[in-house]
C-alpha atoms as an extended CHARMM CRD file, in Angstrom:
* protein
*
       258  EXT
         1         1  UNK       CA            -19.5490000000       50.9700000000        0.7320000000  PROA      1               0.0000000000
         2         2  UNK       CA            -16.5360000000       50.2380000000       -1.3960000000  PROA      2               0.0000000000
         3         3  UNK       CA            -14.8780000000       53.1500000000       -2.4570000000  PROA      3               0.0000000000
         4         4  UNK       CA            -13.6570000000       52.7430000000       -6.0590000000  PROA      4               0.0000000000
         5         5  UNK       CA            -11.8360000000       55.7660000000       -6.1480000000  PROA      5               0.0000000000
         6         6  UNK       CA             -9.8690000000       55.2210000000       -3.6640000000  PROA      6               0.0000000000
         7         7  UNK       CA             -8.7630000000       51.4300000000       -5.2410000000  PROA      7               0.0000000000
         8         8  UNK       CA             -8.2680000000       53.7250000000       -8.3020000000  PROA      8               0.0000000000
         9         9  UNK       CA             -5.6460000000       55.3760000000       -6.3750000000  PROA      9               0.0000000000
        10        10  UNK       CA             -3.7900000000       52.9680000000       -5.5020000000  PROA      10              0.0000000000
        11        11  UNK       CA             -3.4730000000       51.1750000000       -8.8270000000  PROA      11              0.0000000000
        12        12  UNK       CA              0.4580000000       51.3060000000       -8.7250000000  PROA      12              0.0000000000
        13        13  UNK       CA              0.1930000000       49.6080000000       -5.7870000000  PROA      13              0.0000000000
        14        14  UNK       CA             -1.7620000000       46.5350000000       -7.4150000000  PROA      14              0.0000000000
        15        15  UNK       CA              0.2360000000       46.5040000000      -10.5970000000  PROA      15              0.0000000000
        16        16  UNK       CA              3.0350000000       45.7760000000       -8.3580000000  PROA      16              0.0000000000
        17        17  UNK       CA              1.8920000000       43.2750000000       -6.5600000000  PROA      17              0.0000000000
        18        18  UNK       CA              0.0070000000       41.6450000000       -9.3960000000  PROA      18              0.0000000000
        19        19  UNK       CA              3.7440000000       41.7030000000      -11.0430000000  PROA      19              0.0000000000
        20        20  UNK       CA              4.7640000000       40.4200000000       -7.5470000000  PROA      20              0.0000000000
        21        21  UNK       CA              2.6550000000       37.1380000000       -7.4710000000  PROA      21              0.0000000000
        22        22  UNK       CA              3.4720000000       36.4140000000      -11.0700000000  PROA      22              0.0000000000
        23        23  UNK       CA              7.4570000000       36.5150000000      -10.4650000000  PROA      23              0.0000000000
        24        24  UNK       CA              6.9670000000       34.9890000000       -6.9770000000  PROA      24              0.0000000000
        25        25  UNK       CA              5.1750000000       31.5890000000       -8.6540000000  PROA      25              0.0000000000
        26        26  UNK       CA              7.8440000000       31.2750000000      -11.1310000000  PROA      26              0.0000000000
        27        27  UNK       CA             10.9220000000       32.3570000000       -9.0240000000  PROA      27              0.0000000000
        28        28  UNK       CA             13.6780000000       29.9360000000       -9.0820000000  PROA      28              0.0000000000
        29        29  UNK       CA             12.1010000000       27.9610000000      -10.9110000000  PROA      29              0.0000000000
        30        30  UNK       CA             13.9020000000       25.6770000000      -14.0340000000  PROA      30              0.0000000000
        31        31  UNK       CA             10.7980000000       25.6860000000      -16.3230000000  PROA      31              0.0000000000
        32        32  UNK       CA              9.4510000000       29.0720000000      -15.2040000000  PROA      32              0.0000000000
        33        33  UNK       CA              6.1610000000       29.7990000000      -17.0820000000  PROA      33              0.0000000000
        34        34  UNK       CA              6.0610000000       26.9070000000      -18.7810000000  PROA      34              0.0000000000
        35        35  UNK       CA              4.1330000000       25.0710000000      -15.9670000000  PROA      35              0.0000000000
        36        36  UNK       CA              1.5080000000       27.0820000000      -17.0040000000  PROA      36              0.0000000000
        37        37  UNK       CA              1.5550000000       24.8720000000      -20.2960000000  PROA      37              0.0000000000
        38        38  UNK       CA              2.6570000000       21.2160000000      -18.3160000000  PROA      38              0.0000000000
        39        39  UNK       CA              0.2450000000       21.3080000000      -15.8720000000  PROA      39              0.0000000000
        40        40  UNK       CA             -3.1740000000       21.9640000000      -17.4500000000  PROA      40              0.0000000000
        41        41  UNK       CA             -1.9890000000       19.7800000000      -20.4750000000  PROA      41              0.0000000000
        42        42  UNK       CA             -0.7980000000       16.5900000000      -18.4040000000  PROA      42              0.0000000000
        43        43  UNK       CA             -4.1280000000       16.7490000000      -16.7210000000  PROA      43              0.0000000000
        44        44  UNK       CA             -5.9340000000       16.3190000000      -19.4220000000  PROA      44              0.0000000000
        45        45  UNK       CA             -3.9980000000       13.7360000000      -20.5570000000  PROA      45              0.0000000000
        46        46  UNK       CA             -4.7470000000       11.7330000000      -17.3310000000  PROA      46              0.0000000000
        47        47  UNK       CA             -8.0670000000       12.3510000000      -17.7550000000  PROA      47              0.0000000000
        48        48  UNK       CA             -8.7600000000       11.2910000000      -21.1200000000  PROA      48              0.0000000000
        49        49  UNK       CA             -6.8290000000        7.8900000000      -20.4340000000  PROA      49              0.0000000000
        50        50  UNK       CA             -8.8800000000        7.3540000000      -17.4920000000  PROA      50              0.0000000000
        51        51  UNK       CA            -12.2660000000        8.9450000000      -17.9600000000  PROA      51              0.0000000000
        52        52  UNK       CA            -12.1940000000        9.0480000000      -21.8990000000  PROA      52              0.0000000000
        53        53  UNK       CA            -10.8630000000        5.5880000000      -23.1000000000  PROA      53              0.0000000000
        54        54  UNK       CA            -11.1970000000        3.1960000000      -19.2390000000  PROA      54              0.0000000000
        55        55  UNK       CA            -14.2520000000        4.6140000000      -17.6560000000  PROA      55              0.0000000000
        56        56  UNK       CA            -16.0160000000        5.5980000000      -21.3950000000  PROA      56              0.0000000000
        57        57  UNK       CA            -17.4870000000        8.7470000000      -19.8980000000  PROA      57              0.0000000000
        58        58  UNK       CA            -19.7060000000       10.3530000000      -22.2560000000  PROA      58              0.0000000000
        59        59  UNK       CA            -18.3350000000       13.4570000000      -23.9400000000  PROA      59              0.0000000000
        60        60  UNK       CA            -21.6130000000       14.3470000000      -25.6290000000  PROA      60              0.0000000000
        61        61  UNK       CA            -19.9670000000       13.5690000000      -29.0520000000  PROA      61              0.0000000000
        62        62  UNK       CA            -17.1110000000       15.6460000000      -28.3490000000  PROA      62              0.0000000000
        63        63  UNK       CA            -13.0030000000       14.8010000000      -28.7740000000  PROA      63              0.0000000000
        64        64  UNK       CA            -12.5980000000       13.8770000000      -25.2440000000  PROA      64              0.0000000000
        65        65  UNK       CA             -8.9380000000       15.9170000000      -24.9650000000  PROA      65              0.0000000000
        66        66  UNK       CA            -10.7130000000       18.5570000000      -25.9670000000  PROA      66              0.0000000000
        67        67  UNK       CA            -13.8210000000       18.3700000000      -24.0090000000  PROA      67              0.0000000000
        68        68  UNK       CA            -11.9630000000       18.0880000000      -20.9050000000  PROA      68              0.0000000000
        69        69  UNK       CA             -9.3000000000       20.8220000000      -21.8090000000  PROA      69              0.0000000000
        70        70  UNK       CA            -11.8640000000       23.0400000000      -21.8230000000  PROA      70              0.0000000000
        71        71  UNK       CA            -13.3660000000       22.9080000000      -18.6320000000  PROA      71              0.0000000000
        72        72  UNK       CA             -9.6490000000       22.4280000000      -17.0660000000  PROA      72              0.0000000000
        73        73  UNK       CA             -9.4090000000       25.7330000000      -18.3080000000  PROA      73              0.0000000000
        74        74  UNK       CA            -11.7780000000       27.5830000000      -16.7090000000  PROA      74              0.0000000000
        75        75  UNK       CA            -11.2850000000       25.9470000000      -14.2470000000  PROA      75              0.0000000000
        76        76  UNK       CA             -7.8580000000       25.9940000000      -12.7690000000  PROA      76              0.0000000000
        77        77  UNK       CA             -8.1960000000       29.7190000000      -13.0220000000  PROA      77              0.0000000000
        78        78  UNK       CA            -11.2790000000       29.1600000000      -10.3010000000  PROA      78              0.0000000000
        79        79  UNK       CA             -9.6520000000       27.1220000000       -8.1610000000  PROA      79              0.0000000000
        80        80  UNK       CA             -5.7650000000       28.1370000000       -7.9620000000  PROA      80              0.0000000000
        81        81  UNK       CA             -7.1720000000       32.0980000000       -7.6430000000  PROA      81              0.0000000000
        82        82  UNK       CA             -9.8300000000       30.8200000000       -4.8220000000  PROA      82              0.0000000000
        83        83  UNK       CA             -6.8230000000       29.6420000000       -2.9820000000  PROA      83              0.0000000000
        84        84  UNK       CA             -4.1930000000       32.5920000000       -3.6260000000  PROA      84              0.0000000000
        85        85  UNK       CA             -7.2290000000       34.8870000000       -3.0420000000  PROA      85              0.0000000000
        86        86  UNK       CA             -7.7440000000       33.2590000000        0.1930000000  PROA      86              0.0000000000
        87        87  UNK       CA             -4.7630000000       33.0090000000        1.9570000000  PROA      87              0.0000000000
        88        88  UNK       CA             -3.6250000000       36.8900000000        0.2860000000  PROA      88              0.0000000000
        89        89  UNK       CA             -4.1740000000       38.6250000000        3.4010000000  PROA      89              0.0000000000
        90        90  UNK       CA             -2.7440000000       36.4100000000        5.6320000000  PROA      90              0.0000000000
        91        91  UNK       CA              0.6320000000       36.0740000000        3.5300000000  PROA      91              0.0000000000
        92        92  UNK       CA              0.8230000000       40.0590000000        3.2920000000  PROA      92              0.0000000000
        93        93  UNK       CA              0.1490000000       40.2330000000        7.3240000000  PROA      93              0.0000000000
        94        94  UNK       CA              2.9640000000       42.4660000000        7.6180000000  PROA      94              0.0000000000
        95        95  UNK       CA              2.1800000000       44.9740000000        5.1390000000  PROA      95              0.0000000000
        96        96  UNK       CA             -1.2410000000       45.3090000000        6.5570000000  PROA      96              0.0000000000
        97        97  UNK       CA             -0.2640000000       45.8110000000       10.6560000000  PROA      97              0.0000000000
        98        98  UNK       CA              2.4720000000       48.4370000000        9.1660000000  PROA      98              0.0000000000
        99        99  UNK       CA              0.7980000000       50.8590000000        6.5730000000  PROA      99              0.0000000000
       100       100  UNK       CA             -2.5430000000       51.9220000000        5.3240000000  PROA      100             0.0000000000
       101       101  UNK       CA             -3.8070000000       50.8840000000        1.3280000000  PROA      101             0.0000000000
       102       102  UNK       CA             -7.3010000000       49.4620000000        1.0100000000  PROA      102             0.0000000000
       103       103  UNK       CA             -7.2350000000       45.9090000000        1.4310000000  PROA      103             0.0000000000
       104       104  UNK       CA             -8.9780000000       44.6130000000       -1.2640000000  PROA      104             0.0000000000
       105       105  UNK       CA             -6.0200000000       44.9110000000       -3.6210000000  PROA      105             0.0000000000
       106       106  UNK       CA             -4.7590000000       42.0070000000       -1.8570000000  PROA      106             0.0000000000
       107       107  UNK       CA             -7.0660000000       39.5290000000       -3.2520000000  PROA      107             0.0000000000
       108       108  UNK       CA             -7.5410000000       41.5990000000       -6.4410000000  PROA      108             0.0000000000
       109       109  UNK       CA             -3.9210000000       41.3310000000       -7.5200000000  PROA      109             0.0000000000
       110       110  UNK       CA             -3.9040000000       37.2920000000       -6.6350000000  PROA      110             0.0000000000
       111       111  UNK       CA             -6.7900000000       37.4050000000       -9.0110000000  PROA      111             0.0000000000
       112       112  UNK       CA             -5.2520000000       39.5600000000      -11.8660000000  PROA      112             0.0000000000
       113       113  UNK       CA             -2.0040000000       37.7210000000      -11.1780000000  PROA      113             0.0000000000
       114       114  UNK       CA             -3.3660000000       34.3930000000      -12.3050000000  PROA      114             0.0000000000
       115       115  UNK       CA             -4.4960000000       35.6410000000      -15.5440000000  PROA      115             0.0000000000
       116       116  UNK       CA             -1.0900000000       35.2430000000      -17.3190000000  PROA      116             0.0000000000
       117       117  UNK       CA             -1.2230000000       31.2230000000      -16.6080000000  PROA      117             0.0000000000
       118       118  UNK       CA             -5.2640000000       31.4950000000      -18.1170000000  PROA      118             0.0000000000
       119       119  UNK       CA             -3.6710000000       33.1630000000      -21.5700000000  PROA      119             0.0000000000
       120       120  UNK       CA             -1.2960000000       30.4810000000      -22.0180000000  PROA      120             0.0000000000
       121       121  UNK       CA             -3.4470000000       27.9380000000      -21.4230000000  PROA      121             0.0000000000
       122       122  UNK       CA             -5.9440000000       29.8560000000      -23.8830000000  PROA      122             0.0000000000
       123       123  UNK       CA             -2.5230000000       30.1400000000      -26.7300000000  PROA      123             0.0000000000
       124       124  UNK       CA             -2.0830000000       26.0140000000      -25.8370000000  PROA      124             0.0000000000
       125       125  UNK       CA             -6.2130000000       25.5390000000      -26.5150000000  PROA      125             0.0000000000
       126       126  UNK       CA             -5.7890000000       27.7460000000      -29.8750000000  PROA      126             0.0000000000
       127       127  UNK       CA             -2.6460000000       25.1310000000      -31.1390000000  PROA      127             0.0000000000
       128       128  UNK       CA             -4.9870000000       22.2170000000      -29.8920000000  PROA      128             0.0000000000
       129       129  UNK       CA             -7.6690000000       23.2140000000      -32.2530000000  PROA      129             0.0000000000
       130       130  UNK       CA             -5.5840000000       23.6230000000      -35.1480000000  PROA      130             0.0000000000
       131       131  UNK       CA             -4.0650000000       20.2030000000      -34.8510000000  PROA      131             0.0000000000
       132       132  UNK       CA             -7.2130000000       18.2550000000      -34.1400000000  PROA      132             0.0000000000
       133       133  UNK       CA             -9.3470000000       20.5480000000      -37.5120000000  PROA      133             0.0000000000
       134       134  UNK       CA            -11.9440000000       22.0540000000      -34.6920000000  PROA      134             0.0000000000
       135       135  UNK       CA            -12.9410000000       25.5030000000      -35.8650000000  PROA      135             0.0000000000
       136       136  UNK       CA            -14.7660000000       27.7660000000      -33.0720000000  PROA      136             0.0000000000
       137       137  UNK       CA            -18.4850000000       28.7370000000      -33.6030000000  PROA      137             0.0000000000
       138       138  UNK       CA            -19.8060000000       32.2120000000      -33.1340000000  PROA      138             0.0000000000
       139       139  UNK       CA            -20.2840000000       31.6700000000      -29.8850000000  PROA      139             0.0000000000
       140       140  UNK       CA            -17.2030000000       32.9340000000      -28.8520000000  PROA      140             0.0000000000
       141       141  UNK       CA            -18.6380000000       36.4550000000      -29.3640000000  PROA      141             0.0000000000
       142       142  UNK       CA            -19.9730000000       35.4860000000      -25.8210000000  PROA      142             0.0000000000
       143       143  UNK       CA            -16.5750000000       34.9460000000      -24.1780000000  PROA      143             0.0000000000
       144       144  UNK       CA            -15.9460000000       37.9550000000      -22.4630000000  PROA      144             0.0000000000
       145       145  UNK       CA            -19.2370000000       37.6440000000      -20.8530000000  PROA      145             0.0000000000
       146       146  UNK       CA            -18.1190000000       34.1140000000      -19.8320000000  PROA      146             0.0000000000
       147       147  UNK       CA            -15.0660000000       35.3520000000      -17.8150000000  PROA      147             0.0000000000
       148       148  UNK       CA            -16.3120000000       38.1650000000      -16.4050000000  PROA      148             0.0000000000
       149       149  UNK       CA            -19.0360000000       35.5290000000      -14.5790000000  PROA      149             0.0000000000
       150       150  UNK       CA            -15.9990000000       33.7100000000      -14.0110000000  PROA      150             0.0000000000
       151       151  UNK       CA            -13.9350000000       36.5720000000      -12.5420000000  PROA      151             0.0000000000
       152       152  UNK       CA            -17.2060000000       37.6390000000      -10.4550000000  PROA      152             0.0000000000
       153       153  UNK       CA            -17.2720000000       34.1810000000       -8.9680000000  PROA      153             0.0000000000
       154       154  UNK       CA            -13.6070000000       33.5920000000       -8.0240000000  PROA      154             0.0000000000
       155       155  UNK       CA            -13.6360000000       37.4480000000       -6.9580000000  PROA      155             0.0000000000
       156       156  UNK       CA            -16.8180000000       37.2520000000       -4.7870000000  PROA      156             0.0000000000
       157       157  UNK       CA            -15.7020000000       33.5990000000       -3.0500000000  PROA      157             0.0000000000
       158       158  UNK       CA            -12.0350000000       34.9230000000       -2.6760000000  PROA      158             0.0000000000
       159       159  UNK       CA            -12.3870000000       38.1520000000       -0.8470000000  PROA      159             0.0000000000
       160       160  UNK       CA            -15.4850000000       36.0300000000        1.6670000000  PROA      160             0.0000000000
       161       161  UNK       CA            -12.7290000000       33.4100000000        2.2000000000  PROA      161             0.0000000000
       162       162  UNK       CA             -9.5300000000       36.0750000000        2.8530000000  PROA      162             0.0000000000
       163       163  UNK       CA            -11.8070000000       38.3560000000        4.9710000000  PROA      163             0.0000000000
       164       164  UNK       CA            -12.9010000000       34.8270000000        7.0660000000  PROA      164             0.0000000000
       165       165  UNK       CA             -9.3360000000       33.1400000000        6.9940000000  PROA      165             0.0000000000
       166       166  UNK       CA             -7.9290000000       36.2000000000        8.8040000000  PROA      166             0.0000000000
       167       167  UNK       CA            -10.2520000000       35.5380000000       11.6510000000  PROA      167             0.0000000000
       168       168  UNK       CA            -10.4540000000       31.7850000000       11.4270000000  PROA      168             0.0000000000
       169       169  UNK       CA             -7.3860000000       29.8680000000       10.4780000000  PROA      169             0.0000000000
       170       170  UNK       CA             -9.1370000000       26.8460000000        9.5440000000  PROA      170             0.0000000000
       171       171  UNK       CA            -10.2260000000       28.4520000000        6.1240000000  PROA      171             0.0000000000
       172       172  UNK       CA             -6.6080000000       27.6240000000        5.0090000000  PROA      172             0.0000000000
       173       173  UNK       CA             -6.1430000000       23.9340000000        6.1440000000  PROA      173             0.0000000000
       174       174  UNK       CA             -9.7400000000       23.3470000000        4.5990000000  PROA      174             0.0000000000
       175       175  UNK       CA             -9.3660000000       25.2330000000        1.1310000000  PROA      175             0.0000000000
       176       176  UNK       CA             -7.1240000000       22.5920000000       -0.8180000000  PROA      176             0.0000000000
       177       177  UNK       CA             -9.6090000000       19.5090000000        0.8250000000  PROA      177             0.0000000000
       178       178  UNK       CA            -12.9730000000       21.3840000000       -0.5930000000  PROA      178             0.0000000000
       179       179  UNK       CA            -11.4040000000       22.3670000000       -3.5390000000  PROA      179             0.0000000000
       180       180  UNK       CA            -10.5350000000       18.9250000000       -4.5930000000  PROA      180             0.0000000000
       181       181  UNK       CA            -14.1700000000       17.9530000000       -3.7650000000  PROA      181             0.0000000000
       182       182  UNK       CA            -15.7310000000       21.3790000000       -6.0180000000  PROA      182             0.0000000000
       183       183  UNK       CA            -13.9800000000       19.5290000000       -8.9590000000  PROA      183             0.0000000000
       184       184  UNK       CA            -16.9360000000       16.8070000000       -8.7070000000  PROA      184             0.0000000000
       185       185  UNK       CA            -19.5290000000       19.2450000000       -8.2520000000  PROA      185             0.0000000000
       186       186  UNK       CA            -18.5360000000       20.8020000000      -11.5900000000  PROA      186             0.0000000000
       187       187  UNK       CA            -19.3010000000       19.0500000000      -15.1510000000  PROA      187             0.0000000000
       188       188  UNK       CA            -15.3300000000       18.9710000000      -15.8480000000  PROA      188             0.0000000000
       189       189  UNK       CA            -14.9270000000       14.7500000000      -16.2810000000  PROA      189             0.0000000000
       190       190  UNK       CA            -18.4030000000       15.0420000000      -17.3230000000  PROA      190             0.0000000000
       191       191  UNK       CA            -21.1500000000       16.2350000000      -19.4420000000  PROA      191             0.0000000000
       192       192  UNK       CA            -24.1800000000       18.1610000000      -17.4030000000  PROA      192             0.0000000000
       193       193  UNK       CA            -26.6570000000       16.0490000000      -19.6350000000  PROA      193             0.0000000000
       194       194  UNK       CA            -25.0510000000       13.3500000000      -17.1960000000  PROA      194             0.0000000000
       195       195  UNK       CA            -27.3020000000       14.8940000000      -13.9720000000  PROA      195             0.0000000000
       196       196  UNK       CA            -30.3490000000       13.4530000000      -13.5970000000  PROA      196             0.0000000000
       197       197  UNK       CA            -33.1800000000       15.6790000000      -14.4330000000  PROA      197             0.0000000000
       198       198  UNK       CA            -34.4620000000       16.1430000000      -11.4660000000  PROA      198             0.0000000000
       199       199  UNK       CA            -31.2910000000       17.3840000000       -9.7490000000  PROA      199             0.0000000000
       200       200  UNK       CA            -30.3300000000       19.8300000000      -12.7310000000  PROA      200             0.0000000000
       201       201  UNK       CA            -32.4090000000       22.6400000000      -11.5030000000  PROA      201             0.0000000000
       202       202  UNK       CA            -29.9800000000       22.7600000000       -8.6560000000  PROA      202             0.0000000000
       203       203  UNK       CA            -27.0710000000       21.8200000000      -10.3080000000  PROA      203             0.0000000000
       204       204  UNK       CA            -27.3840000000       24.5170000000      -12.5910000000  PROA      204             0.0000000000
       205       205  UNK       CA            -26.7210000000       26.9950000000       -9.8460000000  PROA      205             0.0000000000
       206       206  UNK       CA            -23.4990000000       26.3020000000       -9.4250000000  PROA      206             0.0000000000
       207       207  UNK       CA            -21.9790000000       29.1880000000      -11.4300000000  PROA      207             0.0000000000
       208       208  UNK       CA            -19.1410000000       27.4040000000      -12.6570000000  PROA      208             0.0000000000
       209       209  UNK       CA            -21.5730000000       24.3100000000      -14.3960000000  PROA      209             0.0000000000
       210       210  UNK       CA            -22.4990000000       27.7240000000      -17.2980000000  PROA      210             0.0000000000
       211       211  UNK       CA            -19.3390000000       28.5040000000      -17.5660000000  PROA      211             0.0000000000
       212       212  UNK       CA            -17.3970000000       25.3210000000      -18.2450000000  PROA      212             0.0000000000
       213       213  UNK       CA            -20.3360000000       24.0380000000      -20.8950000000  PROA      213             0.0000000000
       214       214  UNK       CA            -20.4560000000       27.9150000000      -21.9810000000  PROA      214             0.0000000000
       215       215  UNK       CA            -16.6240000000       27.6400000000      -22.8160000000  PROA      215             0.0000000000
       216       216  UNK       CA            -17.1320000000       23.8390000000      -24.2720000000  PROA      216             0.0000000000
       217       217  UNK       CA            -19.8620000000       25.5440000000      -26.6840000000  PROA      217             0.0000000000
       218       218  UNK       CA            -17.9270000000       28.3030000000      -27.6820000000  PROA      218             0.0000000000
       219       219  UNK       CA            -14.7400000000       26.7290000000      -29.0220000000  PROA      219             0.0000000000
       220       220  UNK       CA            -16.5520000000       23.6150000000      -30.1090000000  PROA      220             0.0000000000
       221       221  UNK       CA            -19.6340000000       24.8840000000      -32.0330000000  PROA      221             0.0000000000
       222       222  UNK       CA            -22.4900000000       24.0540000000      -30.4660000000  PROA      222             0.0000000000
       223       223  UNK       CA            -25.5500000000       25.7300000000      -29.2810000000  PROA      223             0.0000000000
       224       224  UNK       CA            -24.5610000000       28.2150000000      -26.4600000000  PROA      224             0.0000000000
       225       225  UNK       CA            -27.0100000000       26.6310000000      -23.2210000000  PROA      225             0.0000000000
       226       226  UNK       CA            -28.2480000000       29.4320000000      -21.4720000000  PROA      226             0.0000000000
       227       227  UNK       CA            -30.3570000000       27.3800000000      -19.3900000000  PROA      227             0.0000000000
       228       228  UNK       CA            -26.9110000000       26.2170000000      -17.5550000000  PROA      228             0.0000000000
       229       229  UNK       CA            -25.4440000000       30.1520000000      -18.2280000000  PROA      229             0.0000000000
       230       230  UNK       CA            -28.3610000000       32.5880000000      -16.8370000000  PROA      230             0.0000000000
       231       231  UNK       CA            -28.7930000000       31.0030000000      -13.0740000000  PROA      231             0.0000000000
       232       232  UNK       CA            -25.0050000000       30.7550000000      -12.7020000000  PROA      232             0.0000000000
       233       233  UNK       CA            -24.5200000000       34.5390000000      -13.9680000000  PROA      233             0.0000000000
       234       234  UNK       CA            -27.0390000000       35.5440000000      -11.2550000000  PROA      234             0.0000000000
       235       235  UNK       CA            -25.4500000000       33.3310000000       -8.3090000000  PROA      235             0.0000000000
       236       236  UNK       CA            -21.7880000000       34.8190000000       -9.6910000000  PROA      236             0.0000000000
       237       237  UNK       CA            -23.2260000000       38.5170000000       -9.3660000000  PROA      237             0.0000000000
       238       238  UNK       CA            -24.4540000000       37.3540000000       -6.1340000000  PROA      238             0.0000000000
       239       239  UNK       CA            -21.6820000000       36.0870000000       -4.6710000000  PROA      239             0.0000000000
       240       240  UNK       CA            -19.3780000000       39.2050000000       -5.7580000000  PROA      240             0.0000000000
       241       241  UNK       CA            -21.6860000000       41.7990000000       -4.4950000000  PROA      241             0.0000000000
       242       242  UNK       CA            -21.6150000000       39.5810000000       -1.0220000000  PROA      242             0.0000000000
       243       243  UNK       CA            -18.1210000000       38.9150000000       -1.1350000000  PROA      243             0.0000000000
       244       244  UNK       CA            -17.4950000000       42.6760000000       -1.4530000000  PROA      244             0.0000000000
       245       245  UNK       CA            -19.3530000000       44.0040000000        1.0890000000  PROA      245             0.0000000000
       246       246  UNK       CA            -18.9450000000       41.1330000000        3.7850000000  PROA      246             0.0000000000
       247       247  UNK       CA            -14.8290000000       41.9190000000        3.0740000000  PROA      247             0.0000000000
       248       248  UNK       CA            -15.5370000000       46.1460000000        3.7020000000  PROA      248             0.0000000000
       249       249  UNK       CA            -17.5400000000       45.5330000000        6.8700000000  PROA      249             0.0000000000
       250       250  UNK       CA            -14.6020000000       42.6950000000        8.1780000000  PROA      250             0.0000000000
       251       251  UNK       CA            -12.0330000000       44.9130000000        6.7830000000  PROA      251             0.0000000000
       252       252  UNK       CA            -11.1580000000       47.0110000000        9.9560000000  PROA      252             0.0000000000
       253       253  UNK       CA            -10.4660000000       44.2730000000       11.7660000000  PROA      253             0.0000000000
       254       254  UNK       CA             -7.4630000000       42.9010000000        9.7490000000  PROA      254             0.0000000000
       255       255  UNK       CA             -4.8350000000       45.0390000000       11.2590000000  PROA      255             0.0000000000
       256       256  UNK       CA             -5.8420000000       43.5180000000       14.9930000000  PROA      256             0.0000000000
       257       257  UNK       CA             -6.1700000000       40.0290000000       13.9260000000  PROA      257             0.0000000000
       258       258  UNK       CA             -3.8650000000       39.4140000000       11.3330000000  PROA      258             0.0000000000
């Protein structure tokens, strides 16, 4: 069982290297946090030229910037914290053959540490909205529920991927390859209306597919669609609860293998 208490405990310990990963990212580095701002916002710049105005992918009446701002979002948070969350224990190898903590702080803080880039990108959304005249609906009373299924997911996956890419290398080399390819299986170029019918009652399992159109609803007005929402909060809760206890039962053999 995972002992919260003890994580409790050690909380200094994950401030600091929460603090850690944020300074190490932007360490020597000419435009420091700002990449949090260049990246996200370039992207969607690329993809509005080429999805929005060459390939005429439908927005479902939405400003294409910001329709595909807001699942870039969500998720660059999901896949940059899958990857740091992933390789955590295998960049801290020394720490963990040398002294005792529990281990799970490791991918913890490389998941608290990428919140700062996720609240600039949220200040950059905010100025984005006020220039285009897009006012939020009340659906944004639903965004903390939102990121917590988003935090669950990226949680869950990250600590089953650190705990396996201790044992198995592999899990490294083929992170960046399947992450590129998860971008597809999520509605970020594209609207979930775009499935076929007949596929959406899989498609809808993917947790990230209610969380992107969750955000999209929020900050855009529209009807929150918790037909896309409620299967991916379930897989989410699923996947952390997994996650979690597949990392505590591989956890004592880190310090032999690492």
């Amino acid at each position: 069982m995972v002992d919260f208490k003890e994580l409790w405990r050690y909380k200094d310990l994950l401030y600091f290297l929460t603090l850690r990963g944020i300074k190490a990212r932007y360490a020597q580095s000419v435009l420091g946090v700002a990449w949090a701002i260049i990246v996200p916002l370039f992207t969607t710049l690329v993809f509005t030229v080429v999805f929005g105005n060459l390939a005429q992918v439908d927005s479902d009446g939405m400003p294409y910037i910001l329709f595909s701002y807001l699942a870039l979002w969500p998720w660059n948070y999901f896949s940059g914290t899958l990857t740091e969350s992933a390789n955590s224990l295998i960049q801290n190898a020394n720490m963990i053959t040398k002294v005792y903590f529990p281990r799970m702080v490791l991918p913890l803080s490389a998941i608290l540490s990428k919140l700062l880039d996720f609240t600039i990108a949220f200040i950059v959304l905010v100025v984005m909205l006020i220039y285009i005249g897009q006012v939020p609906g009340w659906g944004v009373l639903f965004l903390p529920m939102l990121i917590l299924q988003l935090l669950m997911c990226s949680l869950g996956i990250g600590m089953f991927l650190s705990a396996l890419a201790v044992k198995y290398r592999d899990v490294k080399h083929a992170l960046t390859f399947v992450v590129q390819l998860l971008l597809y299986a999520a509605p970020v170029v594209y609207s979930t209306s775009a499935v076929p019918v007949e596929y959406q009652k899989f498609y809808i399992l993917n947790p990230m597919v209610g969380v992107i159109e969750g955000f999209r609803a929020a900050f855009l007005a529209r009807p929150m669609p918790w037909e896309w929402i409620w299967p991916g909060t379930l897989v989410a809760i699923v996947f952390f609860i997994f996650g979690m206890f597949y990392f505590r039962r591989m956890e004592r053999i880190f310090a032999d293998v690492a």
